[in-house]
N, C-alpha and C positions, 0 to 999 in steps of 0.2 A: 785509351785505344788510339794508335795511333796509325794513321789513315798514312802517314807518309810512306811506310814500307812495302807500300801497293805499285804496283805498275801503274801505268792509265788507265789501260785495258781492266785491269783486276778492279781500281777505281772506280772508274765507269761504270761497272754491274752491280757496284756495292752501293755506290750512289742513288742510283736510277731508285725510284720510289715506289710510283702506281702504274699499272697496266701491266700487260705480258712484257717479259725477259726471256730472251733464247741467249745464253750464252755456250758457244762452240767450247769447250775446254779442252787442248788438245793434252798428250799425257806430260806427265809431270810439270803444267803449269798451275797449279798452285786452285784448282778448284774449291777444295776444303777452306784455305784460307778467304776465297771469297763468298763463300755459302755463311762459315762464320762470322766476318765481319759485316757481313750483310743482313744478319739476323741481330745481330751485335748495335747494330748501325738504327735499325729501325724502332728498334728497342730503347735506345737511350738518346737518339738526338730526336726522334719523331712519335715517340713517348708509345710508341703502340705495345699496348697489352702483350705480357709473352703468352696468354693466351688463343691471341689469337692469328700464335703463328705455329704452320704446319710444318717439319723439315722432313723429308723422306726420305732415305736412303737405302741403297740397296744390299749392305750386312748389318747385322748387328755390330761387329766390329767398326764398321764407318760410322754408326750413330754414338758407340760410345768414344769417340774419337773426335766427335761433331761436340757434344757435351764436355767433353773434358775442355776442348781449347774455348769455349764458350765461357766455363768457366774461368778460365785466365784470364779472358777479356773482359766480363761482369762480376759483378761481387755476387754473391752466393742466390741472395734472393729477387735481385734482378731478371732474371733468368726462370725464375717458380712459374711452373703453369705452363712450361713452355710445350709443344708436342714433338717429340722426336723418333722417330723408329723407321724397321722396313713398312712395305707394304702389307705387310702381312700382320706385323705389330700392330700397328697402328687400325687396321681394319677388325682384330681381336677385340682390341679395347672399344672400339667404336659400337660393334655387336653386345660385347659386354654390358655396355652403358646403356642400350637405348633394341638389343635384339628380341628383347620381348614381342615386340610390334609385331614381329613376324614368326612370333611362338620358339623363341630361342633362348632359353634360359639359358644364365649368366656362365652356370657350373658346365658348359660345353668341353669337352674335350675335342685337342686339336690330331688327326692321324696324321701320320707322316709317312714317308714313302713304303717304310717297311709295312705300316699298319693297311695301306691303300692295297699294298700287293695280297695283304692275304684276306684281305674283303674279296678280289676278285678271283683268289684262289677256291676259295669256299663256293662262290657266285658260279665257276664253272662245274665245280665239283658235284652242284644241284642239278644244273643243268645236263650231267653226265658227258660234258666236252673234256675229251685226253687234251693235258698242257703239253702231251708230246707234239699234239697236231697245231694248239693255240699258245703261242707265248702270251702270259701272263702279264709279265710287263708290258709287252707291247697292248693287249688290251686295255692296262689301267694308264699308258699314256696317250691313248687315243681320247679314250674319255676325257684326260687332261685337257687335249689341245681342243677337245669339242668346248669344255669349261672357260677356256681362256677366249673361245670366242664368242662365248655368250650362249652354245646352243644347246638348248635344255635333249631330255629323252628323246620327249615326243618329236621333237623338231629333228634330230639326228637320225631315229629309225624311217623318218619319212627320205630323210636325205641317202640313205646305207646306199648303195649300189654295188657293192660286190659281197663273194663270202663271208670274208673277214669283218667288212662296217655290219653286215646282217646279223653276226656272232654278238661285235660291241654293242649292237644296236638292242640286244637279247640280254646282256649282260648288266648296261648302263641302268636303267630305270633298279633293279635287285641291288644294284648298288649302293644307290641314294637310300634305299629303303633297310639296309644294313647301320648305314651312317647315322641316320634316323632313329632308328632303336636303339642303337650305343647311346645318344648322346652326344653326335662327332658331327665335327665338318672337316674337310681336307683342307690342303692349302690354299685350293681352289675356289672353297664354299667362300674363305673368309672375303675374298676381293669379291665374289657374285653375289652372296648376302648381304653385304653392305652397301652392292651398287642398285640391288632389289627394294632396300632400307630406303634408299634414300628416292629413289622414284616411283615409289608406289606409297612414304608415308612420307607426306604432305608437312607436316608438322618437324621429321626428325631430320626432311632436306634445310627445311628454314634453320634449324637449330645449329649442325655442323656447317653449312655456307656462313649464318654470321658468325659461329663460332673460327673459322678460319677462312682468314679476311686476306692474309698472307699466306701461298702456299710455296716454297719450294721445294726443287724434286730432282736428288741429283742419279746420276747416270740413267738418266733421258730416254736413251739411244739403244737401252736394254729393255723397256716397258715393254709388254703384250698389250692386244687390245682391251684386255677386262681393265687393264690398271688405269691404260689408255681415257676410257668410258669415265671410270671413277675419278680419276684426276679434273677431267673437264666437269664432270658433275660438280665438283667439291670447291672448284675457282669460277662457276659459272656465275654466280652472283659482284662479285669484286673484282673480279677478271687480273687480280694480283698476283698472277703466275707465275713462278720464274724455274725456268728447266733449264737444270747445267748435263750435258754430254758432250761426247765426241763419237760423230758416225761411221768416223776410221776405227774405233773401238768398241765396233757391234760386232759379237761373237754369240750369241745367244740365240740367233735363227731356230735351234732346232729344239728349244724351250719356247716357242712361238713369240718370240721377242720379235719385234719388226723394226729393221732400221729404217723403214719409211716415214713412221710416223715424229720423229727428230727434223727429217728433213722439209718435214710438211706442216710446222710448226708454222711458219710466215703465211700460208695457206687459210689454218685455221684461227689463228690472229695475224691480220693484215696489219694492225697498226702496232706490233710485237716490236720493242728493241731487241737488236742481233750485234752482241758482243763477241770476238772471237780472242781467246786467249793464247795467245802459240810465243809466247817466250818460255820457252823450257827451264826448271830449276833444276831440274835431275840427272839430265845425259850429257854427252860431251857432243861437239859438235859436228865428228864423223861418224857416231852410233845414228844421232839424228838426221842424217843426210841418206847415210844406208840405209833407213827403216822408211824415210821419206820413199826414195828411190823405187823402193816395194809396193806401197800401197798407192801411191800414184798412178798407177795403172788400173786402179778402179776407176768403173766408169760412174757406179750411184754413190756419189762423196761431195762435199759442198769444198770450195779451196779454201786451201790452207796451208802452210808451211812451216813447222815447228825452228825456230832459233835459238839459241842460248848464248851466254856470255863465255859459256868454257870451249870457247875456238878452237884449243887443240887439246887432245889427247891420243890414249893407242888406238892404233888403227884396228880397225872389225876386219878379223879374221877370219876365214876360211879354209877346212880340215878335210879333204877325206879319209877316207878309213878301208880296211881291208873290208872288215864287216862290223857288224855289231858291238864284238868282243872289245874287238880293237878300237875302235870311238868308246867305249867304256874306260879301256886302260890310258890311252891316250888325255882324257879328261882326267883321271886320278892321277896319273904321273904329273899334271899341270897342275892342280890343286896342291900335293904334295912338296913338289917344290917349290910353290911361292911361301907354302907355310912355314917349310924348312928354313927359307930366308931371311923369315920374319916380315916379308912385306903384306902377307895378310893372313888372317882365321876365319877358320872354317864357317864360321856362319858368314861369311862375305859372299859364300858363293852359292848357285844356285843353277841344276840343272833342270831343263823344259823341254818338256816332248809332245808331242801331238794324244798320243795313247798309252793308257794304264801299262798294256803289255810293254811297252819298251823299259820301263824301269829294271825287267828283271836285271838285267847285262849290268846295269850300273849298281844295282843291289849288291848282286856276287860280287862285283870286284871290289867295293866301297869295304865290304866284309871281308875279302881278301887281305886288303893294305891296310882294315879298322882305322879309316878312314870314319870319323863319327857323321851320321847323317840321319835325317827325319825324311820319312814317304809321306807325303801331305796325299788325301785322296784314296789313301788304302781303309780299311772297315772303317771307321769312324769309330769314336771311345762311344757314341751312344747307342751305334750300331751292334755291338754286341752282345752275346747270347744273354751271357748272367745279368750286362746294366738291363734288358730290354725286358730281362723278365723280372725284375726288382722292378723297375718302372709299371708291369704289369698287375704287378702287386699294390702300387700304388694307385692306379688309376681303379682297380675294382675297391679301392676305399674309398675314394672321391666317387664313387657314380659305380656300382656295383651290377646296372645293366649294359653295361659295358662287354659284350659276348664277346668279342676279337679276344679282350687280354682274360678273358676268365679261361677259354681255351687252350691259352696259355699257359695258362700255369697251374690248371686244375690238377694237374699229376707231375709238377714238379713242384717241388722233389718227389716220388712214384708214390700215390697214394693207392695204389692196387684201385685207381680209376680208369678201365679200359675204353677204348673204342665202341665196344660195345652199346656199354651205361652213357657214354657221348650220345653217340644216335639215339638212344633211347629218348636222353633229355633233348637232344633238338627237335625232336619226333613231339612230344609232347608240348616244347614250345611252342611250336609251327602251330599246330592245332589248336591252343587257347589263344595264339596274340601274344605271349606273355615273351619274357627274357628268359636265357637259359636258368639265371641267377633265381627270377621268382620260380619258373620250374621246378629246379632240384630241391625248394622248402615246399614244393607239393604235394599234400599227405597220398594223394590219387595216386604220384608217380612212384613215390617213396615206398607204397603198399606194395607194386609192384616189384620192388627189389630185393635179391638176397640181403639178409642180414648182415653179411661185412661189407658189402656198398651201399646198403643204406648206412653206416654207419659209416663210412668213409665222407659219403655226401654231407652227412650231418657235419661231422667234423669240421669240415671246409666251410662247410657255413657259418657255423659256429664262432670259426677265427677270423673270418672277416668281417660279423660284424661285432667282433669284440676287436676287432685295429680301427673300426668303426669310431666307438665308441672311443678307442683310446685317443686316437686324433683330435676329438672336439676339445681336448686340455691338454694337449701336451703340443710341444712345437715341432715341425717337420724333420727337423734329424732325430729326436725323439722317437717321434712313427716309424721313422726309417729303420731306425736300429729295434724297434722292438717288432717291428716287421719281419726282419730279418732274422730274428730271434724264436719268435710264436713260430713263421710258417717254418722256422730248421732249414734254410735257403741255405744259408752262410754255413751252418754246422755240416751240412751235406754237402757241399764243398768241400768244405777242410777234410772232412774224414777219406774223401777217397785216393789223398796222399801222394797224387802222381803232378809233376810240372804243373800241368793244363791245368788243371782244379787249384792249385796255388796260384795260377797267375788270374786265373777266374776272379777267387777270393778276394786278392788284392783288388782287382778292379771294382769288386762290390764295396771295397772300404773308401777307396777313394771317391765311388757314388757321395758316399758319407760324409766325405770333408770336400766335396763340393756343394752338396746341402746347407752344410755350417759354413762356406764363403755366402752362398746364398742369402742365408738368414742374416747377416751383415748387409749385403746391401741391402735389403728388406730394411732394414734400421730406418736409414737416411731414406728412405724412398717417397717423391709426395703422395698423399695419397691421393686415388680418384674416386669418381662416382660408384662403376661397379670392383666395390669391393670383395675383391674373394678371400676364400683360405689364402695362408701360405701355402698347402699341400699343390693346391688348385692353382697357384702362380708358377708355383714349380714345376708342375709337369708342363705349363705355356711355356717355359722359357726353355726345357731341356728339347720341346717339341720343334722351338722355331730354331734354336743355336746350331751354326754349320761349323764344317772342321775348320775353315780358316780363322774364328771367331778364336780360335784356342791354340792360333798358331804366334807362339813366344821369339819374337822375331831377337829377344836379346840371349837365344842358345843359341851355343856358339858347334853348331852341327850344318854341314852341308842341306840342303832341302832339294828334296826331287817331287816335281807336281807336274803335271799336265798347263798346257799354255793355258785352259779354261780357269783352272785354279789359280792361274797366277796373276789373276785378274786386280787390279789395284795394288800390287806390290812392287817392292822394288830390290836389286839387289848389286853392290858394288862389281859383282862380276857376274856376265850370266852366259852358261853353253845353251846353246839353240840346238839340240839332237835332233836328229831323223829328216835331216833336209831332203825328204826323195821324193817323187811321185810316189802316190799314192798313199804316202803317211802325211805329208803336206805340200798341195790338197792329199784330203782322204782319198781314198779310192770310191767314197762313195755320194763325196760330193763331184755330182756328172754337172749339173745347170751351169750356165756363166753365172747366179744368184748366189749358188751355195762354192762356187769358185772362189768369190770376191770375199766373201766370209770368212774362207778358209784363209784369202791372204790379209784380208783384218786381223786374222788370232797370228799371223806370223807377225804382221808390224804390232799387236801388242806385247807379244815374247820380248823384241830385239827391243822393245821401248822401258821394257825393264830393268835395263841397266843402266848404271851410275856411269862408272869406267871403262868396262872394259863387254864389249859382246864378242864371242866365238861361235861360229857357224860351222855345223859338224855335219857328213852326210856315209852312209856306209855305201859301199860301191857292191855291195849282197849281204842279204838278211834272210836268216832261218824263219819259215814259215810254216803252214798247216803241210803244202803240199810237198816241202822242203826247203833247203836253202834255192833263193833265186838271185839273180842279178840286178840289180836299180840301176834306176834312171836321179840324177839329180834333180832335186824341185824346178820346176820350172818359172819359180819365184824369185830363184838365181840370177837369171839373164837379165833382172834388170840392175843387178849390180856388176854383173861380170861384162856386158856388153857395151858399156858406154864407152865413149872415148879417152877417158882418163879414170879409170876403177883405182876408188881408195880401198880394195879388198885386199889383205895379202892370204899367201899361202902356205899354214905355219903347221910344221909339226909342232908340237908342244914340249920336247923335249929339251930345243934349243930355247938356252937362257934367253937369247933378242929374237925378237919375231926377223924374219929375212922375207920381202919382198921377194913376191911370185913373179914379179916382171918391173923392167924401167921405168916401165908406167904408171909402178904403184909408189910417186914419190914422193916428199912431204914437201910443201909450199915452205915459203919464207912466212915467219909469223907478221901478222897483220900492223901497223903502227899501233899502238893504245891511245885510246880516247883520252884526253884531258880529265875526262870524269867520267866517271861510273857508275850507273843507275842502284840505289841503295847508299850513295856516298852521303856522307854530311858532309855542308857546305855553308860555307858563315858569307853574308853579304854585310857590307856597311851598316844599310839601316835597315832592313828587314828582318837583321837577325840571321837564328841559323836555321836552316832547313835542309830538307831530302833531295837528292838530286832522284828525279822519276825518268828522264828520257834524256838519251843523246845523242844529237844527229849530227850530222859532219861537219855542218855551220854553226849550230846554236843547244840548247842545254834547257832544258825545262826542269824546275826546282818546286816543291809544294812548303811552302812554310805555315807552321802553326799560327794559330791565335786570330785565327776569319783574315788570315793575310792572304791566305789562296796559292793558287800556282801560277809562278810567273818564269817568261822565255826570255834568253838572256843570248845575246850572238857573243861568239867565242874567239871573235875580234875584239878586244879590251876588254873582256870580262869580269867583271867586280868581283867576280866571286873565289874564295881561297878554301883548303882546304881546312875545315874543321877542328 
């Protein structure tokens, strides 16, 4: 491991040992690399158990990304025991291992958004409230953000004060008590169960504090307060903290993420080191001055100023557009001809917009020129009709009281089980306590049925718990395929012979040979405490995995995503679409709070590029009431109004960008340093070592073997190059 390729800065974090760590990381400074050598670090010079270190991340993608470079650094079992995951991960396993305490058996199943929505679909439908008059979603996000803040039912409905909180306030408690009988927690449950686990059993806080003695927690600066709560629970004893964010790269407000709580970090640890990492690896050095120029007009941001060593490259551009169409054609004419050129492919580039609906314009035309390009953010492969009810099939194996997904798919494929015999059995449920599931094997309810629905009922039951049974010896692609087989899912697909049901099919095969990648990692995997099925691993990890987790950054297709999606990525060229009022900012961010937000997600777009950023805006957009006229963002004026604007104003057409005014002109390139930080450099007797910093007099070098870093003046310098 060699410490020499670090900054100071990145040094410095990796170093630091005991107590709280706040390091600022602004983007593309090399965060990952000092989360790993830092875990890396503690592990092999300061011999601490990979036990008992926490790393938390906010994708699954970033953990397995944290793991793999871990492993390059460590040899294989260096690293065994170590914990890695999101928030959510990690608070599963936690539950898993130790949720009995609080009556939560192992085999829980996790719901996710689609499962949360039709708990509250159902919840109004008792209630006889029209979802024409209550949005659905909006009700089970309410309850979210009541979750995120910690407040239970009872404590909400005292709080309701208008219609709508009276509605949630009616709805929330039928909810939990849905969740309850499935066998379910949300995503919500997992961070307030475990934050319940550990302050209310005495015994299972002692166990997880010394168990994680070390905790790091990267992007900070997106936490809500539940994770907030838990995080300080969980480092409350060892106080060995360390939170990597950037609060110019809070975008998540309205997922109840708080960027106060990053800022208020030196608050709640006073004697906290504050790292700030702002030499940039990624952008060039006019992307990062324009993206600066943006969010420097926030007023809730601690300072900072992102730099890099690539001083010059193309200037960040600026485009208007007739309208939509035309900022669509505009961008594929410029795609097109760089590729034509040869000087790039199509996965280099990368268009970002504020809102779903703007994609269409780029869609049509991308498919006009067959231009190859992926939608990041459109249904999701797990969103799905066929995966979600194959999945449902699944889950009434593992946990058969499971009523959301037996609902599901009791009459798919049509078993002549109507609405009727539905209500009947919920009817019946409701009245004894029981689950739909022991219901319909109810000789009571059964008496009461015609003969071909009571033999329909039978049947269904019948085959579930002979997938039951078949699951206890056979392995999860196994169940799956004979799943799909017994209930005729897949056969009733194929036969109805049209596109749609072909592309259905296929997507239930691929379910399949993502099971069998599964079952692979399964191989290598440590094992833990609560050990579950495979079936029961599987549906955890199909439950927690987001679209970006499966976004294949080495196809070589255009990507169009929203600036929220585009969250930790990066791309050689990026267009910035919809620069207007009211798409950014939204039109429905009014507060200077959710202003400042908005121009956060603009300075993370423009900080997504390597080489080259393009700023696009349409001068009128078709809308609900029709086409209207725009206004440019007003996130503009801070690059167009200064004294000397590096913005030019380029049609795309022309081969060389052409300067929008005199003013937009390129300096003389800067003298080059003597040495350059990452150099190797041989001294007489010290050997050779890293050059880590250089200032305009003197050169600071890190040499191995406990020689350390020594500063050297650049008046007769011993030092040559390597």
């Amino acid at each position: 491991m060699d410490l020499g390729t670090l900054n100071l800065e990145q040094l410095e974090a990796v170093l630091h040992k005991d107590g709280p760590l706040l390091v600022f990381a602004g983007a593309g400074s090399g965060k990952t690399r000092v989360i790993t050598y830092r875990i890396a670090h503690l592990i092999r010079e300061h011999r601490v158990p990979p036990r008992h270190i926490l790393a938390v991340t906010f994708t699954n993608k970033a953990a397995d990304e944290l793991k793999e470079r871990l492993g390059r650094l460590l040899e294989g079992s260096e690293a065994r025991g170590l914990w890695v995951g999101t928030f959510h991960a990690i608070c599963a396993r936690i539950l898993r291992e130790s949720g009995r305490a609080l009556d939560i058996p192992p085999n829980f199943l996790v719901y996710d958004d689609g499962d949360q929505l039709e708990v509250v679909r159902r919840v109004l439908a008792e209630l006889n409230i029209d979802e024409k008059q209550i949005n659905p979603r909006a009700v089970r996000n309410q309850i979210s953000r009541a979750k995120e803040r910690l407040i239970t039912p009872d404590e909400y409905r005292e709080r309701a004060s208008d219609y709508f909180e009276r509605i949630v306030a009616s709805v929330y408690p039928r909810y939990e008590a849905y969740l309850r009988a499935a066998n379910a927690l949300d995503f919500d449950d997992l961070i307030n169960r475990t934050i319940e686990l550990l302050e209310t059993k005495p015994h299972a806080r002692e166990r997880y504090q010394d168990q994680f003695r070390y905790i790091l927690v990267d992007e900070y600066q997106d936490v809500n307060y539940a994770q907030y709560v838990l995080t300080r629970l969980l480092a409350q004893k060892h106080r060995n903290l360390c939170v990597v964010g950037d609060d110019d790269q809070a975008i998540y407000g309205f997922r109840g993420a708080e960027v106060e709580l990053i800022l208020r970090f030196e608050q709640d640890f006073p004697d906290a080191k504050v790292v700030k990492l702002e030499q940039n690896y990624r952008s060039t050095q006019p992307i990062l001055d324009a993206a600066f120029k943006v969010v420097s007009e926030n007023k809730c941001r601690a300072p900072k100023r992102l730099w890099t060593e690539r001083k010059h490259g193309a200037p960040v551009t600026l485009t208007p557009a007739r309208d939509e169409d035309e900022e669509a054609r505009l961008i594929a004419d410029y795609i097109l001809q760089q590729v034509r050129l040869g000087r790039r492919r199509y996965g280099d580039f990368a268009v970002l917009y504020r809102t779903n609906a703007q994609s269409r314009a780029f869609e049509e035309r991308f498919l006009r020129e067959r231009i190859p390009h992926r939608l990041i953010g459109a249904l999701r492969f797990y969103d799905r009709k066929e995966i979600k009810d194959a999945l449902a099939y699944l889950r009434l194996i593992a946990n058969p009281d499971d009523s959301i997904s037996l609902l599901r798919v009791i009459n798919t494929p049509p078993r002549k089980i109507g609405q009727a015999t539905i209500r009947q059995i919920q009817t019946h449920a409701a009245e004894r306590g029981v689950s739909l599931y022991r219901a319909m094997s109810d000789p009571t309810l059964l008496g009461q049925m015609m003969g071909s629905t009571q033999r329909a009922l039978l049947r269904f039951v019948g085959t579930i718990e002979q997938l039951r049974n078949y699951a206890e010896t056979h392995t999860l692609s196994e169940t799956l395929k004979e799943m799909l087989r017994l209930t005729g899912y897949l056969a009733w697909l194929e036969q109805k012979g049209d596109y749609e049901s072909a592309d259905r099919a296929a997507n239930v095969r691929e379910l399949v040979h993502i099971a069998l990648q599964f079952e692979a990692r399964e191989a290598t995997r440590e094992p833990d405490e609560a050990e579950l099925s495979p079936l029961m691993r599987f549906l955890q990890y199909v439950s927690l995995v987001s679209d970006l987790d499966t976004l294949n950054e080495r196809d070589d297709q255009v990507v169009l995503m929203t600036l929220h999606a585009a969250k930790g990525l990066e791309f050689p060229v990026v267009f910035l679409a919809g620069l207007e009022q009211g798409l950014l900012p939204h039109a429905l961010s009014q507060s200077p709070k959710e202003v400042e937000e908005e121009r956060r997600l603009c300075y993370v777009g423009m900080t997504r590029a390597q080489d080259e950023l393009h700023l696009t805006y349409a001068l009128s957009r078709g809308s609900y009431e029709g086409r209207r006229h725009t206004m440019p963002s007003p996130f503009l004026r801070a690059l167009t109004d200064t004294p000397a604007p590096t913005l030019y104003q380029v049609m795309y057409g022309a081969t060389t960008p052409k300067p929008a005014s005199s003013a937009s002109r390129s300096s003389q390139p800067a003298k080059p340093a003597p040495f350059l930080p990452g150099q190797r450099v041989r001294h007489p007797e010290l050997g050779t070592g890293v050059v880590v910093r250089t200032a305009e007099v003197n050169v600071t070098v890190m040499f191995p073997g406990g020689k350390g870093m020594r500063t050297f003046s650049l008046l007769n310098c011993p030092l040559e190059e390597a």
